[in-house]
VMD Tcl script that draws the C-alpha trace (Angstrom):
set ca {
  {86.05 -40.30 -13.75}
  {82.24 -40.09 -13.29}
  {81.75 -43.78 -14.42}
  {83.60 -45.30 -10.92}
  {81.97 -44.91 -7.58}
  {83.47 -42.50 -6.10}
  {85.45 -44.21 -3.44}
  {87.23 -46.71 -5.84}
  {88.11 -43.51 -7.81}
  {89.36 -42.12 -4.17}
  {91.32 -45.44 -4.02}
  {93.03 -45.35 -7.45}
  {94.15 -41.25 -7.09}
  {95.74 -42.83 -3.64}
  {97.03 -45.61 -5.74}
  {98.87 -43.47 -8.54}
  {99.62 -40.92 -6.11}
  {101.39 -43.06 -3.51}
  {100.90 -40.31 -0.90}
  {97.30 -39.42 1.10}
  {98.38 -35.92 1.31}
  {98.86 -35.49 -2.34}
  {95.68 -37.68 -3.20}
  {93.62 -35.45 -1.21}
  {94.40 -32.58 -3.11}
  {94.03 -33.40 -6.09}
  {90.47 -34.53 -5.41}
  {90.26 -31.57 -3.46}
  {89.08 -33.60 -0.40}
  {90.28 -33.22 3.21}
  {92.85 -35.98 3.95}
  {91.11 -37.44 7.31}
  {87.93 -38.10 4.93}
  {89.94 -39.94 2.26}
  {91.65 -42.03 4.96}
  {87.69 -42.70 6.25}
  {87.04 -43.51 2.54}
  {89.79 -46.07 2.08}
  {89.48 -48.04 5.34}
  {85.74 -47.82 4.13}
  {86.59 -49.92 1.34}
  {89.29 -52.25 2.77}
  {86.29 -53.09 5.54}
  {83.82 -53.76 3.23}
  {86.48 -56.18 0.87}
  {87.69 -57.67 4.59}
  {91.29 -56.74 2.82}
  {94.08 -54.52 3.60}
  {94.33 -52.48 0.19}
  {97.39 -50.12 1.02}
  {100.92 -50.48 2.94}
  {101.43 -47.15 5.41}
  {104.60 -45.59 6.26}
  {105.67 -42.21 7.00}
  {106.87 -42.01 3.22}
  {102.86 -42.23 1.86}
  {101.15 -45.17 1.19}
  {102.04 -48.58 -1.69}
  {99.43 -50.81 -2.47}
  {99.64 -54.32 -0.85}
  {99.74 -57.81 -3.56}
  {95.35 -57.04 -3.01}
  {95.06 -53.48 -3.72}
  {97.26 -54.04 -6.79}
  {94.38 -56.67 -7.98}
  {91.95 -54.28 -7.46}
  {93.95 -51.54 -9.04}
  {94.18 -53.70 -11.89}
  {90.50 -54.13 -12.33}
  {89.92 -50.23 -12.18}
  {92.68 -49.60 -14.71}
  {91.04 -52.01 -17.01}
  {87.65 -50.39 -16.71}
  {89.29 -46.95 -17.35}
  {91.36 -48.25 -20.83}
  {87.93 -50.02 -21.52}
  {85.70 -47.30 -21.91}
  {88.48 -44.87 -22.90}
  {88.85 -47.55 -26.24}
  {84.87 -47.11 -26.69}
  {85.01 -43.37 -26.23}
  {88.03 -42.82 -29.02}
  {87.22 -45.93 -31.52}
  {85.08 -43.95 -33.50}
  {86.70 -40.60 -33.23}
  {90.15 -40.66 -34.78}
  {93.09 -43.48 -35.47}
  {95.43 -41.28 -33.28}
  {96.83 -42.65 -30.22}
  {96.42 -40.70 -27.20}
  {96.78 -41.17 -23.52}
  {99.65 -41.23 -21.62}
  {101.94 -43.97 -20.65}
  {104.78 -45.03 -19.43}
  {107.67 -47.08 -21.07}
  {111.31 -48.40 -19.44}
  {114.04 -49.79 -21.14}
  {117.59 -51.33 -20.37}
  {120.18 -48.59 -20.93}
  {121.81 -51.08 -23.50}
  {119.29 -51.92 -26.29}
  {117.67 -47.80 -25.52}
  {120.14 -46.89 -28.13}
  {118.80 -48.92 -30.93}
  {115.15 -49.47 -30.21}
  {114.47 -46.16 -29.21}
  {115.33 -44.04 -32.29}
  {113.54 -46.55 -34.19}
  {109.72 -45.69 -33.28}
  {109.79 -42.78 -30.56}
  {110.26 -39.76 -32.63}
  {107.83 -40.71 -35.61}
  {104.91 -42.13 -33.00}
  {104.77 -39.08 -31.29}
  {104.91 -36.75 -34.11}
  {102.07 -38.60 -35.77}
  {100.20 -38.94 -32.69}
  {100.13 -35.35 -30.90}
  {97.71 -36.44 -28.02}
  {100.40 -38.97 -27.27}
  {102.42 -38.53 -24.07}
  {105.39 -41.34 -23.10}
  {107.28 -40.97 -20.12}
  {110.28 -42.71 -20.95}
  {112.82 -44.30 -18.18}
  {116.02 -46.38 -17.89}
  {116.35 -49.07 -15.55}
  {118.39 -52.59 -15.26}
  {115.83 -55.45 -16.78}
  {115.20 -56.96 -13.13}
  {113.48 -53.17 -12.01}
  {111.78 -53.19 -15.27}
  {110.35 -56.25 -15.03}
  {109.61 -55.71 -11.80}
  {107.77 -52.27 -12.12}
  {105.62 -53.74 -15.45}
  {104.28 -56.43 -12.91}
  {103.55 -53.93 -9.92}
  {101.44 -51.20 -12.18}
  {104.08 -48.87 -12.04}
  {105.07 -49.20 -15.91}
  {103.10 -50.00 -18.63}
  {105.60 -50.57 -21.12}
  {109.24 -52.47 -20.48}
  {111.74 -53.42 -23.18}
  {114.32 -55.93 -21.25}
  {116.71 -58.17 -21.75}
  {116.51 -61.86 -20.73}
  {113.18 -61.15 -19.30}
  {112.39 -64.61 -18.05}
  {108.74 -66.36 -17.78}
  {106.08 -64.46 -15.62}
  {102.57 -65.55 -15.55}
  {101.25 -61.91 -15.29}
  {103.12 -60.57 -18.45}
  {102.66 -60.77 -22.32}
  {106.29 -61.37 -23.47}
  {107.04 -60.40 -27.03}
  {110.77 -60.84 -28.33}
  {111.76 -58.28 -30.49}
  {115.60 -59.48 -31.20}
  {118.26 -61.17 -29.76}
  {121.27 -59.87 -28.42}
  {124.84 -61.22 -28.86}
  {128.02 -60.56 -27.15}
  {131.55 -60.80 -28.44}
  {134.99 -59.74 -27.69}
  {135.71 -56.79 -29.91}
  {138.62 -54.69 -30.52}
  {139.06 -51.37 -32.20}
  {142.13 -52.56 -34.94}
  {142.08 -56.59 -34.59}
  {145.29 -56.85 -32.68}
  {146.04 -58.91 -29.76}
  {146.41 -57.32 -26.26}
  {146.67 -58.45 -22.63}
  {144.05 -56.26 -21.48}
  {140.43 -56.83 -21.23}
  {137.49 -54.74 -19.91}
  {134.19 -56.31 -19.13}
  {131.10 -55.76 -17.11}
  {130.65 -57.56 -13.52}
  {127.01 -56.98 -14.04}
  {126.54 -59.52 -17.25}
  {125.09 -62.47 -16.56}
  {127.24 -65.97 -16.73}
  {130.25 -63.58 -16.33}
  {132.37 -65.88 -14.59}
  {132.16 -68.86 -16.90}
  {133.06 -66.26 -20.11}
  {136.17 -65.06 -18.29}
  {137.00 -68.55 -18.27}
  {136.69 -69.31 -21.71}
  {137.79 -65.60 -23.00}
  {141.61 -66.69 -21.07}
  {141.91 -69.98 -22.74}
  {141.13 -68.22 -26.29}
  {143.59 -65.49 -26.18}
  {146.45 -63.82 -24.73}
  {144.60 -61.75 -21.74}
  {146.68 -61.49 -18.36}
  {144.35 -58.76 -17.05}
  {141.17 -57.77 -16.48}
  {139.02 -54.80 -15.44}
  {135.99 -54.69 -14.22}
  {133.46 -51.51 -15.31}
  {130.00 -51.50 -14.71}
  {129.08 -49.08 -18.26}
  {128.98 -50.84 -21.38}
  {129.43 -47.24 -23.49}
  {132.48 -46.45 -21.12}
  {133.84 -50.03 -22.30}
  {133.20 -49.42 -25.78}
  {134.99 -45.93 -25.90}
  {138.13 -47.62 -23.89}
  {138.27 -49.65 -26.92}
  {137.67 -47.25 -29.27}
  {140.59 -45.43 -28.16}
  {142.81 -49.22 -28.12}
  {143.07 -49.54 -24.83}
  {142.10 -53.04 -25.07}
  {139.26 -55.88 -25.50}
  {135.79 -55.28 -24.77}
  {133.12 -58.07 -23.84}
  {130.45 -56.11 -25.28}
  {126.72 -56.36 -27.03}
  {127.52 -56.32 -30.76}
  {124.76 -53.00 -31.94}
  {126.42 -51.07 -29.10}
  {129.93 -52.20 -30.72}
  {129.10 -52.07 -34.18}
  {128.02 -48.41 -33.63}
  {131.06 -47.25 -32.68}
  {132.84 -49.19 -35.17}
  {134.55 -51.80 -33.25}
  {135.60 -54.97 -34.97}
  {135.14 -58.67 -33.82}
  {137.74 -60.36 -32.38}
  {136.72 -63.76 -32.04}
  {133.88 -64.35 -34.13}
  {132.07 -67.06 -31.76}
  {129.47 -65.08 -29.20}
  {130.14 -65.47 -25.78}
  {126.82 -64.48 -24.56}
  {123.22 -64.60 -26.46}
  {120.12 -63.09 -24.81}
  {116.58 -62.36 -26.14}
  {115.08 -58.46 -26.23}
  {111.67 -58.52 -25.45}
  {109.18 -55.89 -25.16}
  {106.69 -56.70 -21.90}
  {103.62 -55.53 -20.32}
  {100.57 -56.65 -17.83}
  {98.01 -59.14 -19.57}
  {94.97 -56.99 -18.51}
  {96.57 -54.02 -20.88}
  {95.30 -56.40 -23.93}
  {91.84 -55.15 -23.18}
  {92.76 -52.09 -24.73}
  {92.37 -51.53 -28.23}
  {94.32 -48.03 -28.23}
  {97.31 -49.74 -26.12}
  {97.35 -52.75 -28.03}
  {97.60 -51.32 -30.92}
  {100.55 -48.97 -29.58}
  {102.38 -51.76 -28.80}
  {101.63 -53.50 -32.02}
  {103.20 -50.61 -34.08}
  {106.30 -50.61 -31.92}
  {106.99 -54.10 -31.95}
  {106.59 -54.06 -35.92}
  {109.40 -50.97 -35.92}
  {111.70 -52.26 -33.48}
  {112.20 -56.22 -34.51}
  {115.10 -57.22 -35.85}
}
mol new
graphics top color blue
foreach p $ca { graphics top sphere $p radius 0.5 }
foreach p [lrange $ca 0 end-1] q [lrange $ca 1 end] { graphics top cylinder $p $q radius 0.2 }
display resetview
């Protein structure tokens, strides 16, 4: 964009791009003088901006301030360009979700945002909450919807809903088999409890919550499972105290508030996907 000097744009192509090569052609620029460019800029900020490997290049804990800065000029003037011009939302960004709660919060706001809002574009993604997280803080996501996403003093945390557990079972009868996932957290200490309530002798491990729930389904056994994945495939409770209760929040970078467009995005999710 014409409003940047032209070597922080140089730096932010490298930035999104994560590869010289690819920067460079895209600004249709020879790759030795974007390398000049870049260790242009790192000398005159005395700091080194990007990592550099023989996979491309990943911005080091200063180039992702300074990436941060850009980005907020960019959604800045983008919000002054568009304010006056229509109510749409436009741009593109990017939004990852646990494959869990993606079943219910998706469906609720994807399909009618981006039909009313044709200059729209969302890359969606699913990732455990830990990448998520993870990616939001980095710049590599704008958008994450996690559970139990913790306290992080570069990220707006909104919670959306919370998320229960429960031992379910497809006709209410009591059976010696139990499948769970190794991957929830406090997983130990519910095993404990779920032996001393009931009548399991074993116990399978399976690392897919949907595979779990159609085991189930079919009364193969118990289930430790999130109660709208359960409920949707019309399993029944078997113990009615939750063994597990963990908050849904949707999450993204603080500078992102800056922008009216984005803000507002998030906004009309959050009002669509709360329970």
């Amino acid at each position: 964009m014409d409003f940047l000097k032209k070597e922080l744009d140089y730096f932010f192509t490298a930035a999104i791009e994560k590869s010289l090569t690819k920067a460079a052609d895209k600004l249709d620029v020879g790759q030795p003088h974007l390398s000049k460019v870049i260790s242009k800029l790192e000398k005159q900020y005395d700091e080194k901006l990007f990592y550099r490997s023989k996979q491309g290049v990943k911005l080091t804990p200063e180039g992702n301030i300074l990436f941060a800065k850009i980005q907020k000029i960019k959604h800045a003037l983008l919000d002054n360009d568009y304010d006056d011009l229509s109510d749409e939302y436009r741009g593109n960004y990017s939004i990852s979700l646990h494959p869990v709660i993606a079943h219910y919060t998706l469906p609720k706001f994807l399909g009618k945002i981006l039909s009313e809002n044709p200059k729209l574009n969302l890359k969606i993604s699913f990732q455990p909450s830990r990448e998520v997280v993870r990616k939001v803080v980095e710049g590599e996501l704008d958008i994450g919807i996690v559970i139990n996403s913790g306290d992080h003093p570069d990220l707006v945390i909104k919670k959306i809903a919370k998320e229960k557990c429960y031992l379910f079972t497809k006709n209410k009868k009591q059976t010696d088999i139990l499948f769970y996932n190794p991957e929830m957290i406090h997983i130990i200490s519910n095993l404990k409890k779920i032996k001393k309530l009931s009548h399991v002798k074993k116990i399978v491990p399976i690392s897919n919550y949907h595979l779990i729930a159609e085991l189930v389904s079919d009364n193969n056994g118990l289930g430790l499972l999130p109660e709208y994945l359960a409920k949707d495939v019309g399993l029944n409770i078997f113990y009615q105290k939750s063994f597990l209760e963990a908050d849904v929040s949707l999450i993204y970078r603080y500078e992102l508030q800056n922008n009216k467009t984005f803000k507002s995005l998030v906004s009309e999710i959050i009002n669509k996907v709360r329970i």
